[in-house]
DOTORRO-331306 format. One record per residue (C-alpha): residue number from 1; residue in three letters; x, y, z. Coordinates in Angstrom, 3 decimals. Layout:
NUM | Ala | X | Y | Z
...
//
This chain:
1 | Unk | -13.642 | 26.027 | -6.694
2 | Unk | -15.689 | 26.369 | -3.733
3 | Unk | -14.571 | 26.451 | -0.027
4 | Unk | -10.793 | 26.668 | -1.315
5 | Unk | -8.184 | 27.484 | 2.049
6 | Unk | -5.229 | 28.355 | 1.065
7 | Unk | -2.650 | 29.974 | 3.026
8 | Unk | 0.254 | 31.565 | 2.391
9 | Unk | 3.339 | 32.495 | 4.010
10 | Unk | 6.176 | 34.788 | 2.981
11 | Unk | 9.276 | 32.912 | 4.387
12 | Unk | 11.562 | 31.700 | 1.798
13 | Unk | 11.077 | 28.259 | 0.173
14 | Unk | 14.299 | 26.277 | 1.366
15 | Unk | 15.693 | 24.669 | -1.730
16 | Unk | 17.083 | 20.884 | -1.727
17 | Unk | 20.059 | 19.852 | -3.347
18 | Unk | 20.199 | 17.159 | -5.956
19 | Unk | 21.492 | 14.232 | -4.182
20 | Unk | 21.537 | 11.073 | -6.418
21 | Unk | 20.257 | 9.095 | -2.875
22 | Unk | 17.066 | 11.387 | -3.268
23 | Unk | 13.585 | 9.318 | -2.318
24 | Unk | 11.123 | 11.935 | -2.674
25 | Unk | 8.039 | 9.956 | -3.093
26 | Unk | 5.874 | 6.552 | -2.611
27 | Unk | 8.384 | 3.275 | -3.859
28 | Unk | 11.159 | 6.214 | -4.656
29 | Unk | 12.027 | 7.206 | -8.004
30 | Unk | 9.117 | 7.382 | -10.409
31 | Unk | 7.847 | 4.908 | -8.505
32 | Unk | 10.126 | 1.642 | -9.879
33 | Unk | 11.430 | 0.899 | -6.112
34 | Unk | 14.652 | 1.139 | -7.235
35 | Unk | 17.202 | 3.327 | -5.355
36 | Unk | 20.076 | 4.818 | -7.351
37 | Unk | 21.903 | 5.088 | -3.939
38 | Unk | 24.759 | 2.593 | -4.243
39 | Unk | 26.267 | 2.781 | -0.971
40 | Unk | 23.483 | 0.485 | 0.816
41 | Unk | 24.453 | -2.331 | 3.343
42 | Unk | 24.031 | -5.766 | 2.427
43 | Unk | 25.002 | -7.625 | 5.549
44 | Unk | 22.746 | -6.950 | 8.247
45 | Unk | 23.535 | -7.086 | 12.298
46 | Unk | 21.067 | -6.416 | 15.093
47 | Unk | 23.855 | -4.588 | 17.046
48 | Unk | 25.811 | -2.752 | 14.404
49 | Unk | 22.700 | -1.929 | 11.715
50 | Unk | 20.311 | -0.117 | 13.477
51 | Unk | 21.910 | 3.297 | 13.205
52 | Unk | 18.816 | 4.984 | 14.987
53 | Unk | 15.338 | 4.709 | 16.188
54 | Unk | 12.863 | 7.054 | 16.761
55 | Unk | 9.291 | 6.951 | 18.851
56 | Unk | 6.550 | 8.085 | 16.850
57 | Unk | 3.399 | 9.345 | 18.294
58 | Unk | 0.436 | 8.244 | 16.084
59 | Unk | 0.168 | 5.435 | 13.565
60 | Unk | 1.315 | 5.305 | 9.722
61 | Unk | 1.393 | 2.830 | 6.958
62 | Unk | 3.399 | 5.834 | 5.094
63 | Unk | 6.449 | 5.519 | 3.966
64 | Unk | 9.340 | 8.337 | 4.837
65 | Unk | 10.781 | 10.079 | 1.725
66 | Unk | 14.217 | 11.388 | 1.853
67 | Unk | 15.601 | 15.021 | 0.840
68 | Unk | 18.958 | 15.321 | 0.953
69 | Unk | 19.968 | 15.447 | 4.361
70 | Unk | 16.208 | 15.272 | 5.614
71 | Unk | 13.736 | 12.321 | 6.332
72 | Unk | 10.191 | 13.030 | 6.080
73 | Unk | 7.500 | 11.179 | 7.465
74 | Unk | 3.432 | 11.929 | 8.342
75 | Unk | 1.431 | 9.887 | 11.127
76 | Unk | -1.744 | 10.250 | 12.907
77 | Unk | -3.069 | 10.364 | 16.383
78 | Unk | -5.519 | 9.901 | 19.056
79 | Unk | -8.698 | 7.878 | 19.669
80 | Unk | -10.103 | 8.454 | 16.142
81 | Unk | -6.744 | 9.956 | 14.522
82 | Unk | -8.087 | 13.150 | 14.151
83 | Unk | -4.730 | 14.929 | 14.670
84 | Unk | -2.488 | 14.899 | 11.695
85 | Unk | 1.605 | 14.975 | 12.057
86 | Unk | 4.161 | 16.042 | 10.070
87 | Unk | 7.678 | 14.997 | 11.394
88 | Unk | 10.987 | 16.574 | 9.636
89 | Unk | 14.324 | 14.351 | 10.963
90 | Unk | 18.047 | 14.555 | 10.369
91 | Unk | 18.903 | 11.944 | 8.108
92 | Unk | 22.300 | 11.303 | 10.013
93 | Unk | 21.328 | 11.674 | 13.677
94 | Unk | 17.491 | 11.111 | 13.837
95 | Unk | 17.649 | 14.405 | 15.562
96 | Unk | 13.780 | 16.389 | 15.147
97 | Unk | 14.260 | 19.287 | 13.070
98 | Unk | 10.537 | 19.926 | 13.062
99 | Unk | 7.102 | 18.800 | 13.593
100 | Unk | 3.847 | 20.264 | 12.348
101 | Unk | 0.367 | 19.620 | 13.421
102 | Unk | -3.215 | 19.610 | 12.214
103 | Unk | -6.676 | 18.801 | 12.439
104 | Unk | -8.824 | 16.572 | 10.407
105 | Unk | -11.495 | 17.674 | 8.549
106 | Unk | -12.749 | 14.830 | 6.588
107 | Unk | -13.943 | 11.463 | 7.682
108 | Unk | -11.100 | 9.151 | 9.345
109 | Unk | -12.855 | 5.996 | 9.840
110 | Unk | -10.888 | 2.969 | 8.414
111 | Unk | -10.101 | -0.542 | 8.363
112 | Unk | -8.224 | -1.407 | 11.713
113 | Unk | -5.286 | -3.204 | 9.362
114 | Unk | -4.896 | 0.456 | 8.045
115 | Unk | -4.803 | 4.003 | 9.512
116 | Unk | -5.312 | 7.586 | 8.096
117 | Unk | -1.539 | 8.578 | 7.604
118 | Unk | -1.846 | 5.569 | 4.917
119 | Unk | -0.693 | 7.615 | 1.729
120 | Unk | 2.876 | 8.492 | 1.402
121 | Unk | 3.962 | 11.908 | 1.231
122 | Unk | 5.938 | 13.958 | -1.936
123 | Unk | 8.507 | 16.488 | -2.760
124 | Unk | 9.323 | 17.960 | -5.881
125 | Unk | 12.977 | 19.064 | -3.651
126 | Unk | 11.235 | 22.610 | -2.758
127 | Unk | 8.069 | 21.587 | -0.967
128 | Unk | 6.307 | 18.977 | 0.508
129 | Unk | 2.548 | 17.779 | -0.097
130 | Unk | 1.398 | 15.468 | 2.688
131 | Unk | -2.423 | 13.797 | 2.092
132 | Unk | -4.402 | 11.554 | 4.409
133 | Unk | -7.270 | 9.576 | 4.259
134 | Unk | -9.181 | 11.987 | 5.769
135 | Unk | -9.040 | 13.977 | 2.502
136 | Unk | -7.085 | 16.508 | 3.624
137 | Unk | -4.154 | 17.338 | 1.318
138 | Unk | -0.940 | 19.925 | 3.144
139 | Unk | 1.746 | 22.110 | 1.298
140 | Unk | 4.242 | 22.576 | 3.613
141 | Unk | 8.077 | 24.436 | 2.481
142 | Unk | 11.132 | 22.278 | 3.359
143 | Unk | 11.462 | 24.111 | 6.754
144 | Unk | 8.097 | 23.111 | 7.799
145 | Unk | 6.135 | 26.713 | 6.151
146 | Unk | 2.545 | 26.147 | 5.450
147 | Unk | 2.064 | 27.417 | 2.218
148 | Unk | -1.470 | 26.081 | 1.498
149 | Unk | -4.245 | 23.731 | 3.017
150 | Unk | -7.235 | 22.003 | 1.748
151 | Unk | -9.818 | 19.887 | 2.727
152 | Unk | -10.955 | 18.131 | -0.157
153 | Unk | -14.124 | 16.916 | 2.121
154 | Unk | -15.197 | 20.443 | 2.078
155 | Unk | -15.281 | 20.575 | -1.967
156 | Unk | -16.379 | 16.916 | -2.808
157 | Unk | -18.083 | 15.278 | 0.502
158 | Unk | -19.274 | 11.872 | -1.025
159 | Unk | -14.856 | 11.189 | -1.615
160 | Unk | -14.328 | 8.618 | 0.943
161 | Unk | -14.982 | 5.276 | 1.728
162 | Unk | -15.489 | 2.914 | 5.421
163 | Unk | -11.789 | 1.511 | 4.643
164 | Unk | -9.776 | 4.436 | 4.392
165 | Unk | -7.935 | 6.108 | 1.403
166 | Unk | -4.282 | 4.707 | 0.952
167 | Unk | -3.194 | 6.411 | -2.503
168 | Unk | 0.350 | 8.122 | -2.331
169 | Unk | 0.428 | 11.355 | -4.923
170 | Unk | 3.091 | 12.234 | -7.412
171 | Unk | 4.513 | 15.349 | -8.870
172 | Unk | 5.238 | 16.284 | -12.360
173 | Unk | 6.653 | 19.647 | -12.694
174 | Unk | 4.147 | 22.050 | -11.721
175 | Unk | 1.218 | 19.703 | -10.909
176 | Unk | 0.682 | 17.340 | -8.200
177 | Unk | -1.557 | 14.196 | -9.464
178 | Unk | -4.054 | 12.607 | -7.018
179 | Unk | -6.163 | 9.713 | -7.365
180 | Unk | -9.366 | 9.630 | -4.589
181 | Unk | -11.390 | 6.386 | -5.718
182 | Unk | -14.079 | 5.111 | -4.135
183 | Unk | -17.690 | 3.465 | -4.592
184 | Unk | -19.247 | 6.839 | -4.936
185 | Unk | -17.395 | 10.637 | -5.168
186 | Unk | -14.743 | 9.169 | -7.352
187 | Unk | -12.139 | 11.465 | -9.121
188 | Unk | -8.587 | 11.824 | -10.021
189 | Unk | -7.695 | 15.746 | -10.032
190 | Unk | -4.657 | 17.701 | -10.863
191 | Unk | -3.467 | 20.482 | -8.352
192 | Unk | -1.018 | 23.770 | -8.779
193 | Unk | 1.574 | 23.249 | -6.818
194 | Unk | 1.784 | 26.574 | -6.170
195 | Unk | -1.673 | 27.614 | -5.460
196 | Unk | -3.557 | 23.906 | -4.001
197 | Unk | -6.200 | 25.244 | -6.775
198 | Unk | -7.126 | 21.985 | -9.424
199 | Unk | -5.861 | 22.681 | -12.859
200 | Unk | -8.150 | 19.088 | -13.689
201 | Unk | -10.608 | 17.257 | -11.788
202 | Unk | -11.633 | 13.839 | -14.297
203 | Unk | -14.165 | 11.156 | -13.275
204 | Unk | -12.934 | 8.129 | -12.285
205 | Unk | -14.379 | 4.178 | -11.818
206 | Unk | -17.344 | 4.407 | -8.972
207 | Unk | -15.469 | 1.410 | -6.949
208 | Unk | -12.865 | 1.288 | -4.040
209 | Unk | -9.247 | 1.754 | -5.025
210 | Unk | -5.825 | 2.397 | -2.951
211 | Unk | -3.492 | 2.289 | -6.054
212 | Unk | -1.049 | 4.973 | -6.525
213 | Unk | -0.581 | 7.044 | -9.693
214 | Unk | 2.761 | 6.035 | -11.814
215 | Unk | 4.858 | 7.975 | -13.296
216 | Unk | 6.021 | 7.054 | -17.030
217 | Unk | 7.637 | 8.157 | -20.244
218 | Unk | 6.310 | 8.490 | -23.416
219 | Unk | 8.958 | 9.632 | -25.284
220 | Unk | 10.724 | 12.653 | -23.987
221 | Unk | 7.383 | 13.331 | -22.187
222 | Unk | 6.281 | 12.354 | -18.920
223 | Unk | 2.809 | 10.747 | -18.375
224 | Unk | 0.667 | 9.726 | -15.123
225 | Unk | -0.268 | 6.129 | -14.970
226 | Unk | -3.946 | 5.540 | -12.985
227 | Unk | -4.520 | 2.153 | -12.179
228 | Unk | -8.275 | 0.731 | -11.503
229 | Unk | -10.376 | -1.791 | -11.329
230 | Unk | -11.289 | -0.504 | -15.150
231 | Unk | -7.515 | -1.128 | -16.210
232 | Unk | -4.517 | 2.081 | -16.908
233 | Unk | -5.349 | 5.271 | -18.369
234 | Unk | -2.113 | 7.090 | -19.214
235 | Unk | -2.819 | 10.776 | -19.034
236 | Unk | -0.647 | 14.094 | -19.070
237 | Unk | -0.275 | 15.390 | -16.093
238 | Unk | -1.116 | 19.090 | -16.627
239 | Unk | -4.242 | 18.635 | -18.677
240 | Unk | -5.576 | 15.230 | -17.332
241 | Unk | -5.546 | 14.458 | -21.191
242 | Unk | -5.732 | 10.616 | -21.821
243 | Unk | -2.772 | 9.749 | -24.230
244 | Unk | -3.674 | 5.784 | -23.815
245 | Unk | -5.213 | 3.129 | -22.070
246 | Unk | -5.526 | -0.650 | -21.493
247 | Unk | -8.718 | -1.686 | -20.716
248 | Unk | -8.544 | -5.520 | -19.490
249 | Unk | -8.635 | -4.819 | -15.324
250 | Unk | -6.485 | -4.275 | -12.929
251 | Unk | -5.589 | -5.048 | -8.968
252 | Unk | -7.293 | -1.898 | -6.727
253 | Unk | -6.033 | -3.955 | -3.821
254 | Unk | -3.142 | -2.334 | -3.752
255 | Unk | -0.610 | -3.408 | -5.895
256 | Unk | 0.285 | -0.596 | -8.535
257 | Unk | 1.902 | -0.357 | -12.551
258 | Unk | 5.620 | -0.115 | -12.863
259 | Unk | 7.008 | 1.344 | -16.155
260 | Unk | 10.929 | 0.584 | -16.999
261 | Unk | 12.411 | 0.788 | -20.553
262 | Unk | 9.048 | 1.717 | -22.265
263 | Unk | 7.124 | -1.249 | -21.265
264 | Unk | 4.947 | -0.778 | -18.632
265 | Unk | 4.021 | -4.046 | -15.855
266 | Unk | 0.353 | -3.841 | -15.009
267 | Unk | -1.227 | -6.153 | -11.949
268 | Unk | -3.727 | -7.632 | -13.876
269 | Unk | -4.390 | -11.405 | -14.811
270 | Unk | -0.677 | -11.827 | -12.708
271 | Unk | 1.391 | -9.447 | -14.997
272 | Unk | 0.454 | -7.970 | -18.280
273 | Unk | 3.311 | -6.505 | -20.190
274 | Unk | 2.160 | -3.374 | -22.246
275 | Unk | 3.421 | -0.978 | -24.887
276 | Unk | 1.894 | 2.133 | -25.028
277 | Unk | -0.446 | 2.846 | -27.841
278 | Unk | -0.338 | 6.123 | -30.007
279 | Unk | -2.956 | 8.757 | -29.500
280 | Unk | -5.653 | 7.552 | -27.456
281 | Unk | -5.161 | 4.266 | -29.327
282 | Unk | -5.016 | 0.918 | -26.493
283 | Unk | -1.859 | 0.072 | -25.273
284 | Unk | -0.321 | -3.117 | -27.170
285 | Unk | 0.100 | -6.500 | -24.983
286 | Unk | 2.843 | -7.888 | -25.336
287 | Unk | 2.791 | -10.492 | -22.681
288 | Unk | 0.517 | -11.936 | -20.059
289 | Unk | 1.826 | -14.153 | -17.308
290 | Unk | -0.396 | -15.701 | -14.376
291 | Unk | 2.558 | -17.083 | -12.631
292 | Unk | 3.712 | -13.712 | -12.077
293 | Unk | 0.732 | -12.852 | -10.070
294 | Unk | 1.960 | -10.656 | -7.080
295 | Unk | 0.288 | -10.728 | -3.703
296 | Unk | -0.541 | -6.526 | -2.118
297 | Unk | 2.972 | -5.671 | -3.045
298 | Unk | 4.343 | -3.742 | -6.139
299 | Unk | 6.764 | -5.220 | -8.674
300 | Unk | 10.071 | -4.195 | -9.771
301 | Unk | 11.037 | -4.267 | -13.518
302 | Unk | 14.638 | -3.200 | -13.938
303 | Unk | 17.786 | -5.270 | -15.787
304 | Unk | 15.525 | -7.215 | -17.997
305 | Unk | 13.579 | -8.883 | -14.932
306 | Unk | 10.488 | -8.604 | -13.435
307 | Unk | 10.258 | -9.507 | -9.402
308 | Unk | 6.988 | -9.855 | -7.804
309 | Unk | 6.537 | -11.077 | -4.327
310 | Unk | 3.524 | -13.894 | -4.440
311 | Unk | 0.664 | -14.353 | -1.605
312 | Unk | 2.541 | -17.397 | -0.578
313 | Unk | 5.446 | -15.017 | 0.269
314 | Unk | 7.813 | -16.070 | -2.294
315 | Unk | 9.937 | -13.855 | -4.174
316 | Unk | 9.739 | -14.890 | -7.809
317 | Unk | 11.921 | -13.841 | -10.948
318 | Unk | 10.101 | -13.378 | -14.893
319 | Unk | 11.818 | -12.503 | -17.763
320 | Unk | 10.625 | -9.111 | -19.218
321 | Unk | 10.632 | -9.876 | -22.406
322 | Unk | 8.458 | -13.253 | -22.673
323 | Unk | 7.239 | -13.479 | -19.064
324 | Unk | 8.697 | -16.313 | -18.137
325 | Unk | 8.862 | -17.292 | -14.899
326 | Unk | 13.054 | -18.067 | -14.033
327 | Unk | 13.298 | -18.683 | -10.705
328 | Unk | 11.534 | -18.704 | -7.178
329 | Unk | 12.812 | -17.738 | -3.552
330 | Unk | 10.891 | -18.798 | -0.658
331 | Unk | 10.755 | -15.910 | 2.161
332 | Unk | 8.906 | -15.655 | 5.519
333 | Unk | 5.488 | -13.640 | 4.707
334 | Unk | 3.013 | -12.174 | 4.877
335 | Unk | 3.557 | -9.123 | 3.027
336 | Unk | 1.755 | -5.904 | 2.786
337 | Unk | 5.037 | -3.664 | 2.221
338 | Unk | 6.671 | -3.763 | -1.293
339 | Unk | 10.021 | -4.754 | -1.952
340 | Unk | 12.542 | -2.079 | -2.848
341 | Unk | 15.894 | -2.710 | -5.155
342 | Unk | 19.639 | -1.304 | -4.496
343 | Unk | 22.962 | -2.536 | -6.108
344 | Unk | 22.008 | -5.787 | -7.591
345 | Unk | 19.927 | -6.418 | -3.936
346 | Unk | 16.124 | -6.952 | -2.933
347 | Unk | 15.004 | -5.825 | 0.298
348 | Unk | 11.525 | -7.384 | 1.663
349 | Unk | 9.970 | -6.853 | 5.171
350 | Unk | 7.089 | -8.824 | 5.957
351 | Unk | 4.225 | -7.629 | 8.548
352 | Unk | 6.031 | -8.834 | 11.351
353 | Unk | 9.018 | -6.583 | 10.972
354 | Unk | 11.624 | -8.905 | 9.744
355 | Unk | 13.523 | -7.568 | 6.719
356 | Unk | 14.995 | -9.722 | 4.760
357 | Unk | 17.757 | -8.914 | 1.761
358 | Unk | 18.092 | -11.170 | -1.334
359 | Unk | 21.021 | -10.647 | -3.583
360 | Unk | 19.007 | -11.544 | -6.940
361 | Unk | 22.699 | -11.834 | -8.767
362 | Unk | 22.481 | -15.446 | -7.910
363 | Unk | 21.263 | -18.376 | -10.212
364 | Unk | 18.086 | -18.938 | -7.660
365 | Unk | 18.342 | -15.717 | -5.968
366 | Unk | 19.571 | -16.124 | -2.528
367 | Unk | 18.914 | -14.349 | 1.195
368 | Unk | 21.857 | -13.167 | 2.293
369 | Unk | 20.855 | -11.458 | 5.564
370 | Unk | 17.823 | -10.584 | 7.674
371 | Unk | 17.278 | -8.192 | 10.734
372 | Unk | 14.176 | -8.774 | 13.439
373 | Unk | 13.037 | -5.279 | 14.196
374 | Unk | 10.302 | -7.174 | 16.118
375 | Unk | 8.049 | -4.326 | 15.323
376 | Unk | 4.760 | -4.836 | 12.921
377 | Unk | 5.920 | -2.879 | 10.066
378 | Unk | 2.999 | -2.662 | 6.795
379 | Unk | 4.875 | 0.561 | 5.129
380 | Unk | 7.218 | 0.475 | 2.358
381 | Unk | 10.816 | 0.949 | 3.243
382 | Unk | 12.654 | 3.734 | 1.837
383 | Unk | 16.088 | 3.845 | 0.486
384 | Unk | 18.531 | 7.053 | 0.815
385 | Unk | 20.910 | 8.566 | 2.546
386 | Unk | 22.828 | 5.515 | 1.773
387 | Unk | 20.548 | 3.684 | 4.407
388 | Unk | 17.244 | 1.771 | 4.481
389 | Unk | 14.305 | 3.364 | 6.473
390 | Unk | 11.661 | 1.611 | 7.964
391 | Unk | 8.854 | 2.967 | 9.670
392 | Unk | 6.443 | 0.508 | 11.747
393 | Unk | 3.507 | 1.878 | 13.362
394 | Unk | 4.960 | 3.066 | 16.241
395 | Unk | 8.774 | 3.574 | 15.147
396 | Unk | 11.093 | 4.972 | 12.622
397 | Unk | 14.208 | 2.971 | 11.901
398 | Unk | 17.354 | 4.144 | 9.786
399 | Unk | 19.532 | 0.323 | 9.167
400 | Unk | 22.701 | 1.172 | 7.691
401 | Unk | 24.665 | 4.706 | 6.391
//
């Protein structure tokens, strides 16, 4: 490993209790969107809601992650978002418990619609990995200790793209799963968590990607889903060994895999429905639905439905067993965030800041209330803490709790 920085510090690792409202990474609990918080407000008011907002000083398309009592969020700033942020906040009062900055040292030229703090911070509940488009990838402790740094520019040069990067990493047990995929330097790696130091570096599809890496189960075992243009290749997580794969495509663009009950919900021809194959056998279609065809936003699979939100905005029901489509609910787009789920609820906020909550119980689905933060919000809300958070470009918002 050439031009490896790693840094280490001797204070303690703070340690994070288990709370069940835990949102540690990118869409929340292995990724499925689906908050096991229960306590999460329904009936939205401008006045009453909005339990706190907070000024941010740099843009993000992240998404905050919660840790017990503490919000995390990154962001970028200046002319060419060269300086990198970390923010730590009280969950309850919005209060700054700490901020940590950095420099770039990869490219951060992007797409104007996006920004370099476009990939969504981690936790495995004792540290925090923070990555940017920019390449550079941050272990920080729960107080805000560096432990390590790298600038994944300085090891593979060509890993970037005029766009910007936009995957979100995961963590499964000791190894932290990246995906940086692009028309030329294109990889997935695994890192130590401890160390920053690759356990796995794999080729990947030479061709732009800002999918995020799932987590599944296969068996008692969990395995990392990467999505490409090339299709899914399910892989363990320590070894980068491929365990299976599904070759018929996939949406790079950016909407990722969701795996609930064994069956995992590719983007790809609308929604293909696939059973894992044995080995390093192909995964097993079960179903393949084009009116199930989501727009840039993730699905949800949970309860024996799939939801997708469409490029026409609408909010549409399948079944998960046949793919079906059951029922439509017309919503006020456009999209970019994905919708996340709470107690038998849907919460969607389009580009313009409007978030909108469906209670999916009902025969057609049905919105039930909507707040106007009158902010352009393109980041995935967050659920925990028994509230929603919201971060726009400029703000972070807790609604509820």
């Amino acid at each position: 490993m050439k031009k490896l920085i790693l840094t280490f510090v001797t204070a303690s690792i703070a340690m994070a209790p288990a709370y069940a409202g835990n949102w540690t990474q990118f869409r929340g609990p292995d990724g499925s969107g689906i908050a096991t918080d229960k306590n999460i407000p329904v009936k939205l008011d401008a006045r009453k809601s909005v339990q706190w907002k907070i000024d941010l000083p740099g843009r993000g398309l992240s998404s905050p992650i919660i840790v017990g009592n503490r919000v995390f969020v990154s962001a970028a700033s200046g002319p060419d978002q060269t300086r990198l942020h970390v923010f730590c906040f009280d969950a309850k009062t919005g209060k700054t418990i700490w901020e940590r900055q950095f420099w770039a040292t990869g490219r951060t030229m992007s797409h104007s619609k996006t920004c370099v703090a476009a990939p969504t911070p981690v936790s495995d509940g004792k540290r925090l990995y923070v990555t940017y488009s920019s390449n550079d990838l941050i272990c920080l402790d729960l107080d805000g200790n560096l432990k390590w740094l790298r600038g994944l520019t300085l090891d593979y040069p060509n890993a970037s793209n005029s766009l910007g990067m936009a995957s979100s990493p995961v963590v499964a047990g000791d190894t932290l799963v990246l995906q940086v995929e692009n028309d030329s330097e294109s990889f997935a790696a695994g890192i130590d968590v401890m160390t920053g130091a690759n356990r796995w570096k794999q080729n990947r599809p030479k061709a732009a990607n800002w999918t995020s890496p799932v987590i599944s189960k296969l068996g008692s075992r969990k395995i990392i889903l990467l999505q490409s243009s090339a299709g899914v290749h399910a892989i363990e997580p320590r070894t980068g060994v491929e365990v299976w794969y599904y070759g018929g495509g996939a949406s790079t663009i950016p909407s990722t895999a969701v795996a609930a009950n064994g069956v995992v919900f590719v983007p790809s021809h609308g929604i293909t429905a696939l059973k894992p194959g044995d080995g390093t056998k192909e995964a097993v279609e079960l179903w393949r639905s084009g009116q199930l065809a989501p727009g840039t936003s993730s699905p949800i699979a949970f309860g024996g439905r799939v939801y997708i939100v469409n490029k026409a905005g609408a909010l549409t029901c399948g079944d998960a067993g046949n793919g079906d489509r059951l029922w439509q609910l017309r919503m006020k787009g456009p999209f970019t965030a994905s919708p996340v789920a709470a107690n038998g609820h849907i919460y969607c906020v389009n580009e313009k800041g409007l978030l909108q909550v469906a209670d999916i119980s009902k025969p057609e689905g049905e919105i039930v209330s909507t707040l106007d933060l009158k902010d352009t919000v393109l980041g995935t809300p967050s659920i925990g803490a028994g509230a929603v958070f919201i971060r726009s470009d400029a703000h972070l918002w807790k609604i509820g709790g």
